[in-house]
C-alpha positions in Angstrom: 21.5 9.6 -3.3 22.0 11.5 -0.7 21.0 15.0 0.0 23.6 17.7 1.8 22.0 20.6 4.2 23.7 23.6 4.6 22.6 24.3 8.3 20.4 21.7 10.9 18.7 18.1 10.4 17.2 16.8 7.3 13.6 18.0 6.6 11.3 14.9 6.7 9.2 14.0 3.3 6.3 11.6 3.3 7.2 8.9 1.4 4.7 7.7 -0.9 4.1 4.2 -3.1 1.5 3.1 -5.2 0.7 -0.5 -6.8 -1.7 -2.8 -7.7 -2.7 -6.5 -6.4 -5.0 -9.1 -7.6 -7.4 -9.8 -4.5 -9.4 -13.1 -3.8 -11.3 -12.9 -0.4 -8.1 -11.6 1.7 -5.0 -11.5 -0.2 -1.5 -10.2 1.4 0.1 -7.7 -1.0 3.9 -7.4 -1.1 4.9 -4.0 -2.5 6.8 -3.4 -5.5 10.2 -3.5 -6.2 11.0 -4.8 -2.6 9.8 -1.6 -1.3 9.5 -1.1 2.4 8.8 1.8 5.2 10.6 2.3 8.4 7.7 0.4 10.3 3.9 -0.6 9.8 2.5 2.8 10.7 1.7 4.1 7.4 -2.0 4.7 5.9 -3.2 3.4 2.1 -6.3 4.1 0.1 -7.4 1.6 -1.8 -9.9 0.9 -5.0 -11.0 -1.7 -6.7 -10.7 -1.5 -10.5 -13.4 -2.1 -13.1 -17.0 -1.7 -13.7 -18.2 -3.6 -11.2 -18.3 -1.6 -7.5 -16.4 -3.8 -5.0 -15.5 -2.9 -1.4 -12.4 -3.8 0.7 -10.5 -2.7 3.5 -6.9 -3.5 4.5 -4.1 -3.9 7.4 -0.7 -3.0 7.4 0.8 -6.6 7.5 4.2 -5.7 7.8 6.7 -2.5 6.5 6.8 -4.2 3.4 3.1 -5.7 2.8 -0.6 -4.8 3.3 -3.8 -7.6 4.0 -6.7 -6.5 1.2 -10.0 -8.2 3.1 -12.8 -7.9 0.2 -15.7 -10.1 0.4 -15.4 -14.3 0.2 -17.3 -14.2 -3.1 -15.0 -11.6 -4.5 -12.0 -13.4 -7.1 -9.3 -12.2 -9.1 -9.7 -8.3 -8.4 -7.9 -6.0 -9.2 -7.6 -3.5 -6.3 -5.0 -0.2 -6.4 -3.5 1.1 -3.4 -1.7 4.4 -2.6 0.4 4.1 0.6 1.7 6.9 2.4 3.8 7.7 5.6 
């Protein structure tokens, strides 16, 4: 919906998304709901769920996807992400 101001531009908001994606090795994650930013230059922390401590780090694939790289032994995974821009 859009959003009317009185006077002067819009005031930018960080958009913000959060989700969830099953990692084996590398695994590209498409966002929910066919969610996507203006462009790839947006930062995400990620976590791994569960008991067991598991490492990762990511790429920004596309506007719409990130690249979770855990470990080659690592399989099914559940990792949680919070992307923002």
């Amino acid at each position: 919906m859009p959003e009317a101001f009185p006077v002067g531009l819009p005031t930018w908001r960080p958009q913000i998304l959060s989700g969830a994606c099953t990692v084996t090795g590398s695994t590209t994650c498409l966002f929910p709901n066919a969610f996507s930013f203006a462009d790839s230059a947006f930062t995400c922390a990620i976590s791994a769920q569960g008991t067991a401590p598991v490492s990762g780090s990511y790429v920004a694939a596309s506007a719409s996807s990130i690249t979770i790289h855990a470990s080659a032994l690592v399989t099914g995974v559940v990792f949680s992400y919070i992307c923002m821009r």
